[in-house]
C-alpha positions in Angstrom: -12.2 9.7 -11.9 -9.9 8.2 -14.9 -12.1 5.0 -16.1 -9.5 3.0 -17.9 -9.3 -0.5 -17.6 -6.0 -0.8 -16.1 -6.7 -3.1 -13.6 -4.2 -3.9 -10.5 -3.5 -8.5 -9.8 -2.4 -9.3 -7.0 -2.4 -13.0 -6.0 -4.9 -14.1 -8.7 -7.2 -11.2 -7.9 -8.0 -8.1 -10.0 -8.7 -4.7 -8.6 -9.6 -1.6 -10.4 -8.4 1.0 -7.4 -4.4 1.4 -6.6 -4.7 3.0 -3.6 -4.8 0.9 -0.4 -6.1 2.2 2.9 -5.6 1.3 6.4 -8.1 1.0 9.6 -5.7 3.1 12.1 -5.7 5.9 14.1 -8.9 7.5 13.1 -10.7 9.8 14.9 -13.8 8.0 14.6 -15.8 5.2 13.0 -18.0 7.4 11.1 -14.7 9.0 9.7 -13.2 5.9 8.6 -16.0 4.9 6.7 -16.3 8.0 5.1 -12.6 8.2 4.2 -13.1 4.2 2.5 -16.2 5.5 0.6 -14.3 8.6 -0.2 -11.0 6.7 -1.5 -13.3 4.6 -4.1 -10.5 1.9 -2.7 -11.1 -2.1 -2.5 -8.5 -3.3 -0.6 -8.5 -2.2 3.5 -6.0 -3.6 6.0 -7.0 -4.5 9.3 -4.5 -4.9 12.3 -5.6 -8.7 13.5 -4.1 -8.1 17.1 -5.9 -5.0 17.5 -9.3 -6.0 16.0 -9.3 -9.1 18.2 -8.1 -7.2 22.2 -10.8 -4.4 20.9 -8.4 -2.0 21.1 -8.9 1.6 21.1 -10.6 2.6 18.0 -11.5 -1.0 16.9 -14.1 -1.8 18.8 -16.9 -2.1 16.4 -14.6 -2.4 13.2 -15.7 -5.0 11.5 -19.3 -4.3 11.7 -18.5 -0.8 10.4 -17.2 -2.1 6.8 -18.9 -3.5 4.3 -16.9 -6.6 3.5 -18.9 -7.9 0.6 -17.4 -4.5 -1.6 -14.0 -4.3 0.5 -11.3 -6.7 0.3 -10.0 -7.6 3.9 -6.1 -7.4 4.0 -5.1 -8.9 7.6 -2.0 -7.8 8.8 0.0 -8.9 11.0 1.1 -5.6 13.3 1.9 -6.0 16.6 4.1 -8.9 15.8 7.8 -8.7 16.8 9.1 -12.6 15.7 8.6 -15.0 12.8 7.1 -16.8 15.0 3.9 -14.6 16.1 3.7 -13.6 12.6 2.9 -17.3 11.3 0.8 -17.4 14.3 -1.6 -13.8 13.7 -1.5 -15.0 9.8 -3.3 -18.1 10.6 -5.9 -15.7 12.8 -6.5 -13.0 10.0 -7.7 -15.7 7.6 -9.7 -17.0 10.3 -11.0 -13.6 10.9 -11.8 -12.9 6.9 -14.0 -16.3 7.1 -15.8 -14.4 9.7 -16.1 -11.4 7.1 -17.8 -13.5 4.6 -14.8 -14.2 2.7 -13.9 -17.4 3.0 -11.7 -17.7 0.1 -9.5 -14.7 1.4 -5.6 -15.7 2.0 -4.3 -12.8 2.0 -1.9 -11.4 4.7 0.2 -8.3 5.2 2.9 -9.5 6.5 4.7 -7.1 9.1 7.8 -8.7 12.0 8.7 -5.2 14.0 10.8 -5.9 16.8 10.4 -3.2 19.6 12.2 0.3 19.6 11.3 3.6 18.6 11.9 3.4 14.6 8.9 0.5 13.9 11.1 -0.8 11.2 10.7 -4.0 9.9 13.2 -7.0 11.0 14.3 -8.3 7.6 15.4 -12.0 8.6 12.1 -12.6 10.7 9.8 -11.3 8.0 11.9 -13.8 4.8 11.5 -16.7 7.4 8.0 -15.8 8.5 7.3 -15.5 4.3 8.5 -18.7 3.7 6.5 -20.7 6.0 3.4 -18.8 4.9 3.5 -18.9 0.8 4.3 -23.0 2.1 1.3 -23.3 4.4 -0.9 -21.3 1.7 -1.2 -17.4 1.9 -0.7 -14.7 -0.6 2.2 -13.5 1.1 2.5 -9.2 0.6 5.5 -8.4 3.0 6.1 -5.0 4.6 9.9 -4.5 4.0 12.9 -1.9 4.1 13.4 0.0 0.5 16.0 -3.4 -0.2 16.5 -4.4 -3.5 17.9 -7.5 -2.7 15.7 -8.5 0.7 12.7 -7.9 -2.1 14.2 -9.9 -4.8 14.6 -12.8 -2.0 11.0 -12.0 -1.2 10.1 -12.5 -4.6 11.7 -15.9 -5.1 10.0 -17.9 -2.3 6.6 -16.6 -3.6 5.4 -13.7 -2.2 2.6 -12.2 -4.3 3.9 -8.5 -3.6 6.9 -6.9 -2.4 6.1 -3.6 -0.3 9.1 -1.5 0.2 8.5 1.4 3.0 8.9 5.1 1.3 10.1 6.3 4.9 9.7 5.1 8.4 5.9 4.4 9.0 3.3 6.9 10.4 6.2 9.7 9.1 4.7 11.8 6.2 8.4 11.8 5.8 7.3 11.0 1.8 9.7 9.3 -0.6 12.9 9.1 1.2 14.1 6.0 -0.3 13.8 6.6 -3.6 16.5 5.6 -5.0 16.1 2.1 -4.0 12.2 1.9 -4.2 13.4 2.9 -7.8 15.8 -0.4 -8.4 13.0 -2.5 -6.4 10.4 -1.2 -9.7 12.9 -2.1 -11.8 13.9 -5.3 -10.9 10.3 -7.3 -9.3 7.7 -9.6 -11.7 5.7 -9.2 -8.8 3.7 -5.9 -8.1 5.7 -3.0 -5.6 3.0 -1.5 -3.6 4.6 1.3 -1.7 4.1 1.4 2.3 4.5 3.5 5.1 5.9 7.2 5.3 3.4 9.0 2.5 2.3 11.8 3.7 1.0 14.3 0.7 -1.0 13.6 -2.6 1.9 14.1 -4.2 4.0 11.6 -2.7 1.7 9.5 -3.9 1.3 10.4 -7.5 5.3 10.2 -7.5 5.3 6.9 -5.9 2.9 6.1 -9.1 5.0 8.0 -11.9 7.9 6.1 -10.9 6.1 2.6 -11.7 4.9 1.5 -8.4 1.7 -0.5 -9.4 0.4 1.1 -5.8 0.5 2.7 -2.9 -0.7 1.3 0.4 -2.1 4.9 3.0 -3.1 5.6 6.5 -1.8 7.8 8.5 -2.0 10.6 6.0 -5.4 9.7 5.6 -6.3 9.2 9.6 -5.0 12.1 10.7 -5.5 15.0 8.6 -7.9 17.8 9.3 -10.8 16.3 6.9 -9.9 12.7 6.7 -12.7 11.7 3.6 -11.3 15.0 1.8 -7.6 13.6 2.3 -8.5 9.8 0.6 -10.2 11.6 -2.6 -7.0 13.2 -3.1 -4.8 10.6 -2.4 -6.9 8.1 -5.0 -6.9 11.3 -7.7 -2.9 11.4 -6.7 -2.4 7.8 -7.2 -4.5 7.6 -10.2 -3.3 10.7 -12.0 0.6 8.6 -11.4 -0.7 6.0 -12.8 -2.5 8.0 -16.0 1.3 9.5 -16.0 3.1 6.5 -16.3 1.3 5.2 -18.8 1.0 8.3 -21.1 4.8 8.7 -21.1 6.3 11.9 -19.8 8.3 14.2 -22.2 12.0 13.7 -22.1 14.0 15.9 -19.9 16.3 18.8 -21.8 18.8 21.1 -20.9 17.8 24.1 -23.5 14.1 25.3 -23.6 12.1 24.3 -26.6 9.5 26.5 -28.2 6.2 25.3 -28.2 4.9 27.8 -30.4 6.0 28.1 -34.2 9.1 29.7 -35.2 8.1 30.3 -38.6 5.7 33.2 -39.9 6.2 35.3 -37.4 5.3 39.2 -37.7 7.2 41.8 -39.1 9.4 38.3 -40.6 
């Protein structure tokens, strides 16, 4: 694994992974803690609602990770109003005193009204953002691929803007990227791509364009060998990164000879 210091601040904190993993939809406990070891990730998000009904396959959940090397990133899924947002916010820092970290005020923020898509309401989530950066959370919204809901986003103080690559739980991979694109271009705040990766190398794109990250699960959850999945999503999403910074060759329209054309035999 690339060593460089190239480390990732979000909300006053500094991370040395860029890959963010999820709690969902795995097959097991033992899986998902093999897949968190496997990712070398410090940042996990954990669906408040579903930690707190013990819902299927998170009973048990916050025992299984160890939260004094993992970051706890509450979301707030489940919600479909501003209003239970500000509400399950106020819960997930609750629930990362519980996890030792009582300094944690952090929250994904996620408003999905019902319906088949999952995708994210964007007036509920800029009036639910709002009220939180006021009341005190690091604000890292879950939004559409919109420049200018992220820029608004941006302005009232989120710490992050996370623009979904395609609709989540898809593997659909980067089917906005034209606008994730603008959204790189334009934020001061890191763009942590969400939702709808599906292969390493959506990833390692997501990361050549300029993402600073890229937030997995499903991908991770439900392939064949979920730990062999998350090592190649963080070797993805650090080999972007290693990219991005190197510099990539400029495109040309001729080819170019990488070998000498002087001295040749028989010349």
């Amino acid at each position: 694994m690339i060593t460089t210091a190239d480390p990732l601040l979000i909300g006053g904190r500094e991370f040395s992974s860029r890959l963010i993993t999820g709690t969902g939809k795995y097959p097991s406990i033992d899986a998902l803690q093999q897949s968190i070891t496997a990712s070398a990730c410090e940042i996990v998000t954990v669906a408040v609602r579903r930690v707190q009904s013990n819902a299927q396959g998170h009973g048990g959940l916050m025992e299984a990770i160890d939260w004094s090397k993992i970051w706890m990133l509450p979301n707030t899924a489940g919600c479909a109003t501003a209003a239970e947002a500000i509400r399950v916010a106020h819960l997930g820092r609750e629930l990362a005193a519980l996890a030792g970290q009582s300094d944690n005020n952090f929250v994904k923020l996620e408003v999905i009204p019902p319906g088949p898509h999952l995708l994210p309401d964007p007036i509920g989530t800029l009036e639910a953002a709002e009220t939180l950066v006021k009341e005190g959370f690091a604000v890292l919204p879950y939004i559409h691929a919109d420049p200018v809901l992220a820029q608004r986003l941006e302005q009232v103080g989120c710490v992050t803007v996370m623009p979904l690559a395609s609709p989540i739980g898809s593997g659909q991979g980067l089917a906005n990227l034209a606008n994730i694109r603008l959204i790189i271009e334009a934020a001061q705040v890191p763009v942590v791509v969400d939702a709808g990766i599906g292969i390493p190398s959506d990833a390692a794109l997501a990361m050549e364009m300029g993402a600073d990250a890229v937030l997995i699960n499903s991908a991770i959850a439900l392939s064949a060998n979920p730990a062999r999945m998350a090592r190649a999503m963080a070797l993805a999403t650090t080999a972007g990164r290693e990219a991005l910074l190197a510099g990539a060759m400029p495109r040309r329209r001729e080819a170019s000879a990488s070998s000498p054309t002087t001295g040749l035999v028989g010349s």
